[in-house]
C-alpha positions as CSV (number, residue, x, y, z in Angstrom):
1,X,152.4,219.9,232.2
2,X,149.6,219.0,229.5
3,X,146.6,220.6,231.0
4,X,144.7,219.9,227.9
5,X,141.0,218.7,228.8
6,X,139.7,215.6,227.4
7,X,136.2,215.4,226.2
8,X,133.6,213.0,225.5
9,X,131.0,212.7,222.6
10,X,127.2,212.8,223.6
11,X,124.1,211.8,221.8
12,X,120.4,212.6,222.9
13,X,117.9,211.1,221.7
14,X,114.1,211.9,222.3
15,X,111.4,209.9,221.6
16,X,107.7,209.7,222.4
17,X,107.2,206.8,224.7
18,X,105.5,204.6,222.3
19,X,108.8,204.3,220.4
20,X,111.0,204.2,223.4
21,X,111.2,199.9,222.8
22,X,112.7,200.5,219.2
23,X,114.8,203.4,220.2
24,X,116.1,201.0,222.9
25,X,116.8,198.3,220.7
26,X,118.3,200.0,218.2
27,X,120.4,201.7,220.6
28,X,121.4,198.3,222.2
29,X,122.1,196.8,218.7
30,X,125.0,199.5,218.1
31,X,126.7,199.8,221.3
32,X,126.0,196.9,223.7
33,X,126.6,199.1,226.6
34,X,125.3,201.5,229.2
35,X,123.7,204.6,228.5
36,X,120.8,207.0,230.2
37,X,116.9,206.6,230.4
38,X,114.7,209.5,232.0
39,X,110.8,209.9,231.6
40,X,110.9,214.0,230.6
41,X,107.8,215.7,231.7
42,X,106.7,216.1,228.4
43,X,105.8,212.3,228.4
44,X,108.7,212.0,225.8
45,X,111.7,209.2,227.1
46,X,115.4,210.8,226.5
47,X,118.3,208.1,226.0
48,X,121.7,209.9,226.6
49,X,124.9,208.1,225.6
50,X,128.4,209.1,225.9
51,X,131.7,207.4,224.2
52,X,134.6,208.7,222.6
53,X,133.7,207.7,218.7
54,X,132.1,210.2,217.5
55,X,131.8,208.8,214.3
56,X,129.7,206.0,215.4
57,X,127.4,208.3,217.6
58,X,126.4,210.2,214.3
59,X,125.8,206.7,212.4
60,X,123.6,206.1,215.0
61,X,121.8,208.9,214.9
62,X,121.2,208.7,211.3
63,X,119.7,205.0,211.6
64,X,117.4,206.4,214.4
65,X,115.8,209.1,212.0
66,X,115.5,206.2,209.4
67,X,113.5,204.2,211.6
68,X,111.7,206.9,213.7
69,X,111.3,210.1,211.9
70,X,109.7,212.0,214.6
71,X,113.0,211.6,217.2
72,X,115.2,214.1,218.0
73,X,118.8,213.3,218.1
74,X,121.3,216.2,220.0
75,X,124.8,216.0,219.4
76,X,127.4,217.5,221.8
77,X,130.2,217.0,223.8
78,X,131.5,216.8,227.1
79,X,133.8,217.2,229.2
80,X,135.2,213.7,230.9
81,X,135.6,214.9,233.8
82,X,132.2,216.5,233.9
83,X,131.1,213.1,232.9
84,X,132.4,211.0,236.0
85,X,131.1,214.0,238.2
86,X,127.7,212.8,236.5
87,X,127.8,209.5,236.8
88,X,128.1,210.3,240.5
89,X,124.8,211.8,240.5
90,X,122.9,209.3,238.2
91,X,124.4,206.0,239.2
92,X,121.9,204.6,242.0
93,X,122.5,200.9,243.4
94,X,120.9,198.1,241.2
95,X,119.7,194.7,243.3
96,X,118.9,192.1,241.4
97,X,118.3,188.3,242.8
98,X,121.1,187.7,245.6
99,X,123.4,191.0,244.8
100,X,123.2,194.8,245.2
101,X,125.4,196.4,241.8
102,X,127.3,200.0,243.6
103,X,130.0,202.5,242.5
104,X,132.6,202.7,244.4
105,X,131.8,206.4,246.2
106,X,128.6,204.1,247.5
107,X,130.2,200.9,248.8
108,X,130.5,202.1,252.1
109,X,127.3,203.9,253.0
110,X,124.6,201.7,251.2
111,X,122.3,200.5,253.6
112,X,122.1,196.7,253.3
113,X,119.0,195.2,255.1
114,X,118.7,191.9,252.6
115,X,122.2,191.2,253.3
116,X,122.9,190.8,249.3
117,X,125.9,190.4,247.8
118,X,127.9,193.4,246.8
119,X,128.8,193.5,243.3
120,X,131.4,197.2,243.1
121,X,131.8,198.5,239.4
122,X,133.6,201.6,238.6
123,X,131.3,203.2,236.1
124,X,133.3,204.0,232.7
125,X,132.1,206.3,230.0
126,X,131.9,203.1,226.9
127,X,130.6,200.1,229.2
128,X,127.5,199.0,231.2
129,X,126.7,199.3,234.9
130,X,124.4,197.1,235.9
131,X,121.5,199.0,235.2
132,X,120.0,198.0,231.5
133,X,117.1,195.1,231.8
134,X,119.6,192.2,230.1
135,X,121.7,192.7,233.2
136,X,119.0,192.2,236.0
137,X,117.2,189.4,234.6
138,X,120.7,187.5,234.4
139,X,121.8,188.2,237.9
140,X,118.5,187.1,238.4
141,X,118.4,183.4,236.0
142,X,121.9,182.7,237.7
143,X,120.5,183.7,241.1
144,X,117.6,181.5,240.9
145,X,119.6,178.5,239.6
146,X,122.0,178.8,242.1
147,X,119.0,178.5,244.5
148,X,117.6,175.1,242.2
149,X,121.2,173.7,243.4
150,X,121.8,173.5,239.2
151,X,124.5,176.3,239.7
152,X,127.2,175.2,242.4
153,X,130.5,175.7,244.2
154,X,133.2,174.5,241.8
155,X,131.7,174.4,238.4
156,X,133.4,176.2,235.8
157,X,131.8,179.0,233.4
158,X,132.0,181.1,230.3
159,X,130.6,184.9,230.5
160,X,130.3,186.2,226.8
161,X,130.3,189.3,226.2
162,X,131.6,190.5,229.5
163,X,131.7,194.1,229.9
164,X,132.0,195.5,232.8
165,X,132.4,191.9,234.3
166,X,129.4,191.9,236.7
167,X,127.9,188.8,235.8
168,X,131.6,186.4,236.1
169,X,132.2,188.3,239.0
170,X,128.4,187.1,240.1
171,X,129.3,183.8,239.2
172,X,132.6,183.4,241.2
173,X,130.2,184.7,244.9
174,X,128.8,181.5,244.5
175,X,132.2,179.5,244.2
176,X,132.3,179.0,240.5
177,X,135.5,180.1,238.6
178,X,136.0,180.6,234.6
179,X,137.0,183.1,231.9
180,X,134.9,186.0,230.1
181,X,135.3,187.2,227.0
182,X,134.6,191.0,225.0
183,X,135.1,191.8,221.3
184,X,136.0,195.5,223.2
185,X,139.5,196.0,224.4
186,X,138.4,198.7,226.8
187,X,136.1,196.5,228.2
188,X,138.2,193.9,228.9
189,X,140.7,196.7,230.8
190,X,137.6,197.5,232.9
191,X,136.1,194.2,233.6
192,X,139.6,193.2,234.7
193,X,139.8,196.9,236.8
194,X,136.6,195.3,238.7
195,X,138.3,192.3,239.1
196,X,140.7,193.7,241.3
197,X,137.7,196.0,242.6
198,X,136.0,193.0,244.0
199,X,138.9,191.1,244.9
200,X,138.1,188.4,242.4
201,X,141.2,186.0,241.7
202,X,138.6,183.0,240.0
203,X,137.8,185.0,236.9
204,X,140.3,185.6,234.2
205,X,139.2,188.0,231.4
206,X,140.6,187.9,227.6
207,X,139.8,189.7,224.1
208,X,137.9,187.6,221.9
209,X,134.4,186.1,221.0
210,X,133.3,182.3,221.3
211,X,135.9,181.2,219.0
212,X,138.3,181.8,221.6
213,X,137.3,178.9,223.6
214,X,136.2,176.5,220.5
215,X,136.5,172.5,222.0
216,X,136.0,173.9,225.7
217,X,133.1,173.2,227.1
218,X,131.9,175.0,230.6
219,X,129.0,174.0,233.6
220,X,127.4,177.5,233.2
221,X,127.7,179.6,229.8
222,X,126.4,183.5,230.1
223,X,125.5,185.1,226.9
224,X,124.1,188.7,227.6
225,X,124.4,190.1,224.1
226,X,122.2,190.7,221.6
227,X,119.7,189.0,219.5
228,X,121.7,188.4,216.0
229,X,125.2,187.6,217.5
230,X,123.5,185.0,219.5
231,X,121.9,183.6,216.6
232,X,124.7,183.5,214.6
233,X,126.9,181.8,217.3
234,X,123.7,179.4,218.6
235,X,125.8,176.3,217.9
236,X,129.2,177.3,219.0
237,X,127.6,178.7,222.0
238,X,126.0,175.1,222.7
239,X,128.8,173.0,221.6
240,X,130.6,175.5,224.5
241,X,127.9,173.9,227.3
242,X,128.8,170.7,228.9
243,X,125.7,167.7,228.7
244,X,122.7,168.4,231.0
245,X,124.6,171.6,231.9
246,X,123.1,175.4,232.3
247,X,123.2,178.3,229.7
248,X,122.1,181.7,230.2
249,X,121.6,184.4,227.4
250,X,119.8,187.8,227.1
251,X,120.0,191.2,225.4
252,X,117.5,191.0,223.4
253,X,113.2,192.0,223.3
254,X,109.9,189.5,223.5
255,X,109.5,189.8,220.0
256,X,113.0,188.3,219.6
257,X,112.1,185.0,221.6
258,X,110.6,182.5,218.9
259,X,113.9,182.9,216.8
260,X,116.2,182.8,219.2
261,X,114.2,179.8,221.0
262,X,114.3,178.1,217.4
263,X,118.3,179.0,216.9
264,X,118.5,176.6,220.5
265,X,115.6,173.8,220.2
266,X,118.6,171.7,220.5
267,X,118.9,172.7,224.4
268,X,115.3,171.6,224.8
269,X,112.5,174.0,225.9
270,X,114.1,177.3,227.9
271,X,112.3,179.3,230.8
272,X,112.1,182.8,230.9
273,X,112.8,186.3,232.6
274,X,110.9,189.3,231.9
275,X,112.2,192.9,232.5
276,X,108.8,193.6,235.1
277,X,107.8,196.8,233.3
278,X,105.9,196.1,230.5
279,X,106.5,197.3,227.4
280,X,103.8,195.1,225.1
281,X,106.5,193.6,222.5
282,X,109.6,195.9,223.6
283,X,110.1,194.0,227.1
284,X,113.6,192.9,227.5
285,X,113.9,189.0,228.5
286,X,116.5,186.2,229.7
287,X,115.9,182.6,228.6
288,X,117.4,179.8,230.6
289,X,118.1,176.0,230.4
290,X,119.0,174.0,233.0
């Protein structure tokens, strides 16, 4: 019997809370998924993040020091099943426009006054969970044009850059169905676990990026990246939305908005969502045609 215990690697990272929006970003830049915020008493901000390369966690921590000099980065590790035990503690319910984001352990016992829609992810230690900014304020865009009546029962949609799967799974609540896609095998195996999670049978899930689905075009397209990917991809991504159609991106700050605006003038002028606290520059923010 292998009784051999499995560990994670961790990275800590302290900052004073003026920095917090570049720490943030740069964190989101190398990992595009979940990780740990708490205000410390010492009116520092610590980002924890936990994944299995190591390698990558100490990169990371080497371009923090280059761009803040006064963080602290801890290195450590963990043990997984420490971890889950953890993420029990930490993970609190998310609501965001019509739908509630829970673990599993919480499905049952949440207390549901607004009635919103229950979105069921089973945390894992390299993806997101509902919780980072990008993800509210798109639940949010596709709630809110679901409510316009521009997002409706039997279109079809593209979620890239799936993750965890919350926002196709979102998507199919409403009647749509479509495919998402993740660079990250693991994520794909986990957006597909919450597939089943959810009892989702509209959404299929694949490995791949927007070349995947070059010639296709979709009602809705869901972009929740990051800023440079989504430049890089701005007209494969629009050639991928059908004529006087929606498309939804985020995962990336204010200061980010002109380019990216500039990158899709071609989809005419955008609306936007802003994460509510304010961070000056460093807020997070969804833009939205349709």
């Amino acid at each position: 019997m292998d009784t051999e215990e499995k560990y994670l690697e961790r990275l800590e990272i302290l900052v004073e809370e003026e920095d917090f929006a570049l720490a943030e970003a740069l964190v989101g830049q190398a990992l595009s998924y979940g990780w740990e915020e708490e205000s410390l008493a010492t009116g520092q901000i610590k980002l924890t993040l936990h994944c299995e390369d190591g390698e990558l966690l100490n990169a990371l921590a080497v371009q923090i020091r280059n761009f803040l000099p006064e963080a602290q980065c801890l290195r450590s590790k963990i043990v997984q099943a420490d971890w889950t035990n953890a993420w029990k503690e930490y993970f609190t319910p998310i609501e965001a426009g019509d739908f509630v984001i829970l673990p599993p352990w919480l499905a049952k016992s949440y207390e549901n006054p607004q009635k919103l829609y229950p979105i069921i992810i089973e945390p894992k230690s390299a993806f997101g969970t509902g919780h980072h900014a990008s993800t509210v304020l798109c639940l949010k865009a596709i709630t809110a044009l679901y409510h316009e009546g521009k997002i409706r029962a039997g279109q079809r949609f593209l979620d890239l850059g799936t993750g965890t799967g919350i926002l196709g799974i979102a998507c199919t609540h409403y009647g749509l169905t479509g495919c998402g896609l993740d660079i990250e095998s693991l994520a794909v195996d986990n957006a597909k676990e919450n597939c089943v999670l959810n009892s989702v049978k509209d959404f299929t899930v694949g490995l791949g990026s927007i070349e995947k689905v070059q010639g296709l075009q979709f009602d809705v397209v869901i972009a929740n990246i990051l800023a440079q990917p989504l430049r890089e991809m701005a007209e494969d991504i629009i050639n991928a939305v059908s004529p006087n159609h929606m498309l939804i991106l985020s995962g990336f700050l204010g200061i980010q908005v002109a380019d990216l605006e500039k990158a899709y003038e071609r989809m005419g002028k955008a609306r936007q969502f802003r994460q509510e606290t304010d961070m000056k520059d460093g807020e997070w923010v969804s833009l939205y045609w349709g």
